[in-house]
Structure formats: C-alpha cells, structure tokens
N, C-alpha and C positions, 0 to 999 in steps of 0.2 A: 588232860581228860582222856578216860579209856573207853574205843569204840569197838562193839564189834558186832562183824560184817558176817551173816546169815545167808552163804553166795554159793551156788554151785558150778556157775560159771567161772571157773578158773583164771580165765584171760579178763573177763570184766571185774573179780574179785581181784586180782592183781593190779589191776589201774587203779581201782579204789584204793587199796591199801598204801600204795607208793602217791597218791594225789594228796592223801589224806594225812598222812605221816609229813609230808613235805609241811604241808599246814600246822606242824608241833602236836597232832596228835597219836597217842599209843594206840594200834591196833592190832586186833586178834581178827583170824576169819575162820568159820565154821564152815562146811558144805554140806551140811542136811538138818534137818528139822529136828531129830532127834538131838543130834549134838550142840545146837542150838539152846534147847531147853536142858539139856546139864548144862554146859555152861553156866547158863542165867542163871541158874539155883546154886553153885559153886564157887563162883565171880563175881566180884561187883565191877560193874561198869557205868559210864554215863549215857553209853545211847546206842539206840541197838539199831544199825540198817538192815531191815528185814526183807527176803525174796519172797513170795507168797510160794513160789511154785516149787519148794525144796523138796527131796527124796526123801525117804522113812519119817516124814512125819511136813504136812503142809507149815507155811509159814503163818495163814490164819490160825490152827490149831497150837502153833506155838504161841500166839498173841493170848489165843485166848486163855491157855495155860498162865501165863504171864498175869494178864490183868486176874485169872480166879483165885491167884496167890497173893493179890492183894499188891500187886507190884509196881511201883511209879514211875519205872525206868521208861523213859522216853523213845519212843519206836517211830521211826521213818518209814515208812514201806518200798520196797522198790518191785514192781511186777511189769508183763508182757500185758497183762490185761489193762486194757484201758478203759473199759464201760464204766457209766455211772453206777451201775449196780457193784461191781467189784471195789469200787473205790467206798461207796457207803457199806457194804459189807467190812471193811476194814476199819472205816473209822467208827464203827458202830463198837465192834470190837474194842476198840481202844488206841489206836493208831493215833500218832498225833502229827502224823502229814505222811504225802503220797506222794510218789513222783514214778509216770510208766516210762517204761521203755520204748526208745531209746531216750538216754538223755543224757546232758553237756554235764562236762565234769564239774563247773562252774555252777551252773546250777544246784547240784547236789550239795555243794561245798556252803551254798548262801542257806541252804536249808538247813544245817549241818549248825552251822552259826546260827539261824535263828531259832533253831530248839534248844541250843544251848545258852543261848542269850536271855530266856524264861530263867537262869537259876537251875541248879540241879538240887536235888532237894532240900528246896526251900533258899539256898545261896543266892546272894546277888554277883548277878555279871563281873561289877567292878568292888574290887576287896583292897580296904584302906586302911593300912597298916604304918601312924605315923606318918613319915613324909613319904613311905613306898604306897605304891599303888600299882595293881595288877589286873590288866583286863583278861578273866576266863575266855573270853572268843576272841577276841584279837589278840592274845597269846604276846600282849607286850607288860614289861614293870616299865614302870618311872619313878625317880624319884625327882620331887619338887617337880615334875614335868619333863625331866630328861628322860629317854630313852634308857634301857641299860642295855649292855652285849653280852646276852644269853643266851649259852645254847638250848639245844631244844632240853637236854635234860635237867637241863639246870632250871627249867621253865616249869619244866612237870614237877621238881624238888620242891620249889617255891611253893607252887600250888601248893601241893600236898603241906605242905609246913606253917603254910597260912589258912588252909581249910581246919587246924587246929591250934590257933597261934596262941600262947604261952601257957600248952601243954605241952607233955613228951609223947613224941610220935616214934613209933616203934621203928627196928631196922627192915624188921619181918615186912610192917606194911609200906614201908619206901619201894621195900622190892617189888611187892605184889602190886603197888600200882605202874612201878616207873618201868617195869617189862614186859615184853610182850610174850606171850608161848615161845617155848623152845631158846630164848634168849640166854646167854650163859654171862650174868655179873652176878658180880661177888660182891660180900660187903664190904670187901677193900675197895671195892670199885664204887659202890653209896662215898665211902668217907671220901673219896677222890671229888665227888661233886661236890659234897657239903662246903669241903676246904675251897676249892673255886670259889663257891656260892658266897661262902663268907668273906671274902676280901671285898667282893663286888658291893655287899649290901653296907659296906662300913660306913660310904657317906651316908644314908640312909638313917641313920643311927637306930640300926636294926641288928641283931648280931644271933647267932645260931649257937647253941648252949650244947656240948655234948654231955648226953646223961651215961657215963659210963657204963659199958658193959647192958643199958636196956636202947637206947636211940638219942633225941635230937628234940629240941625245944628253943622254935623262934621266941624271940622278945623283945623289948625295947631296950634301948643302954641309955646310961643313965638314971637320974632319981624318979624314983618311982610317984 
C-alpha cells in the first residue's frame, strides 16, 4: 500500500516515513498544502496523513478539495490543535480519524492499520487466492497457513498482482505503485522480483504468466 504523508515538519515527517516503510509500506511525503493537492489529483494512493497546519495551502482546505472531487481516499489527520472544535471541524470535512500532537509512533501505526483494515476501495483486508492468502495490514502471505519470506517488494508485487488476479497488470503500473518519488528502478529490476516471487508462490499452486512485451498475469496452475 502507498502512503502519503502531508508534513512540513521535516524531522517528524522523517520518523514517519522510516516507521512507516519498516512496516512494508511505500511512502511519499509532501510539505505543503499545495503540493499535497497535486499530488492527490496525479497519484493514486491508499491513504493520505494529513497536517492541517501546511504552508501555501491549509490541510482542511486540502481535505476539502479532496472530499469536493468526490474522493475516497482515506485521510488520518495529524495537527498541534487539540480542541473539540478543530477535531469536528475535520471530521465534518471528511477526515476519517484524528490524532494531535504529540503522539507515539505506535499509535499512529494502529491507526494506519485500522483505516486500512476497512478495505480500500471496496477490497477486503484478507485476499484468497487458492491455497495463498494475503493479509493487506499485516503485510503477511500464507500458504495453506505457512508463512512465506518475503520481502517488502515482493509483498507490494503480490499485492499489486492479486488486487487484479487473472488479468494482465501493466509494467508501467508495477512501477508506479512499487516506488516511491525520486526512486531509480527499472524494469529489469520489476522482472528481478517477479522471478523471486515466482519460485516462492510454486507451492501455492499459484504461478505469475509473463505477457510479453505488455506485463504479468497471476493465476492458478493447473486444470481450470
């Protein structure tokens, strides 16, 4: 899943992002309100941690750009304001949880998992594919109940290949979800995971289809 972080604080938007990533997820971070709201119109992501108190353009006034476009992207808020009023202001907006400052990284992290554990649009948490199975917020596969050892990209691959599983998923959009800004892979470096990935899902009886020349199409092996 890809998050991103709405932070002008430099040093608290760098704890975030390395807390956050350790946790297997891709993040981008913005530091003002403007660039925030390109972003969201540009990108797709799964969930947006928002500051309310951003430069050239507030964090409410991004929200509510957000929700006038008709948008379902999941918003956390994070602000210094702690009043009741600031917090219903936000959620009235459209926010779908608040947390002020200061606060434990841990908690951010439970928050983080439980907006994502709603499904993102329309998805359920656990996706069951055959004998694999993949929890979106605890960022684990099993198959038949094992464990597998994945790394985090290979984790993001999956996803991505089972959030359209036996169609063909683009190379274009492997990249665009499996990186984050400023990131330098190549699509030698996609087919580098995929080859991973496919050794791993064999007990599975799961296997990853190269579509020559357009991308990549999980499916089941054997008789249809």
């Amino acid at each position: 899943m890809r998050i991103l972080i709405a932070e002008d604080d430099p040093v608290l938007a760098e704890g975030l992002m390395v807390s956050l990533r350790e946790s297997g997820y891709s993040v981008d971070r913005v530091a003002s309100g403007a660039e925030a709201d390109c972003a969201i119109a540009g990108f797709e992501f799964d969930l947006l941690i928002l500051d309310l108190g951003l430069p050239r353009m507030s964090g409410l006034e991004v929200l509510k750009r957000l929700r006038g476009r008709s948008h379902e992207l999941p918003v956390l808020i994070l602000t210094a304001e702690d009043g009741v009023e600031a917090r219903v202001r936000g959620l009235d907006l459209g926010a779908d949880d608040y947390l002020a400052k200061p606060f434990a990284l841990e908690e951010l992290k439970a928050r983080v998992r439980a907006l994502t554990r709603r499904g993102v649009a329309g998805r359920p948490p656990l996706m069951v594919y055959g004998d694999l199975t993949y929890d979106q917020v605890g960022k684990v596969a099993r198959v038949r109940g094992d464990a597998l050892d994945l790394s985090a990209r290979e984790l993001v691959l999956l996803e991505l290949l089972l959030q359209r599983a036996d169609r063909m998923v683009s190379k274009t959009h492997l990249l665009d979800h499996m990186c984050e800004w400023g990131e330098e892979v190549s699509i030698n470096a996609i087919e580098v995971y995929v080859h991973r990935l496919r050794r791993k899902l064999e007990a599975a009886g799961v296997e990853i289809v190269t579509m020559r020349g357009l991308g990549y199409r999980i499916q089941k092996t054997g008789p249809v």
